[in-house]
C-alpha positions as CSV (number, residue, x, y, z in Angstrom):
1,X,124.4,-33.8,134.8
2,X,126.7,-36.8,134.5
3,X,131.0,-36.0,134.9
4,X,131.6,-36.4,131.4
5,X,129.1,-33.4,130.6
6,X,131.0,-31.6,133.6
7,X,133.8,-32.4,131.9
8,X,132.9,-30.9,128.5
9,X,131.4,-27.6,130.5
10,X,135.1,-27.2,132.3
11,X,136.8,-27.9,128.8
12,X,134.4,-25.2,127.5
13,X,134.4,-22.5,129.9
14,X,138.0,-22.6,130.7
15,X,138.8,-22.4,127.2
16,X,136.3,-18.9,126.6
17,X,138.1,-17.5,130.3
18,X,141.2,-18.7,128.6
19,X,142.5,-20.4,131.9
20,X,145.2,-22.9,132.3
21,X,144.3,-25.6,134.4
22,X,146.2,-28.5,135.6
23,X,145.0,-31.8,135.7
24,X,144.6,-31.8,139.9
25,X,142.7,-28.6,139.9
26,X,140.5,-29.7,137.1
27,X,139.9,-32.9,138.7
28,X,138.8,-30.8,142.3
29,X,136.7,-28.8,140.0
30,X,134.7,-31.9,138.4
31,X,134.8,-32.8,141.9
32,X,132.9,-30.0,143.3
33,X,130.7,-29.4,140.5
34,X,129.7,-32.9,141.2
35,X,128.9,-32.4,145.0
36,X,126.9,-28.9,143.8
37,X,124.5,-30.7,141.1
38,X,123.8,-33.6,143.7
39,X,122.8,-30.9,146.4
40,X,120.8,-29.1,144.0
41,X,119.0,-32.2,142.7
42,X,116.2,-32.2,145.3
43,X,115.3,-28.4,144.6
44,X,115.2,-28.6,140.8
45,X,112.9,-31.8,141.7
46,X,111.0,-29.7,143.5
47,X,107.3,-29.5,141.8
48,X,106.0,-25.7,141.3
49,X,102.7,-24.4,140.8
50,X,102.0,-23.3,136.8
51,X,100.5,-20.0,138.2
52,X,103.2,-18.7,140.3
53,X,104.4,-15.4,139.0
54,X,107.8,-15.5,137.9
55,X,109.9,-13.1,139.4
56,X,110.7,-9.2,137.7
57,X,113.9,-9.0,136.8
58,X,115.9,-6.2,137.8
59,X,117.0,-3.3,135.4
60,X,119.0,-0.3,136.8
């Protein structure tokens, strides 16, 4: 995901949790979203077999 889409999520989900950020803490937030999606990059790369079982999910 690029910053400006991080940007538009942030816009998004602090408007439906009805937060007030200011521009310092949103900026650590793009930030660290950044750093998160770059670290996840090489697992979602990662190629999986078609016949591997998703897992159950879980139901109380």
């Amino acid at each position: 995901m690029k910053v400006n889409d991080w940007t538009d999520y942030l816009n998004q989900m602090s408007d439906m949790l009805d937060l007030e950020l200011d521009e310092a803490r949103r900026a650590e937030l793009l930030v660290q979203f950044s750093r998160i999606a770059q670290m996840a990059g090489p697992l979602m790369a990662f190629p999986l077999d078609e016949r591997l079982d998703v897992a159950g999910v879980y139901q109380a």
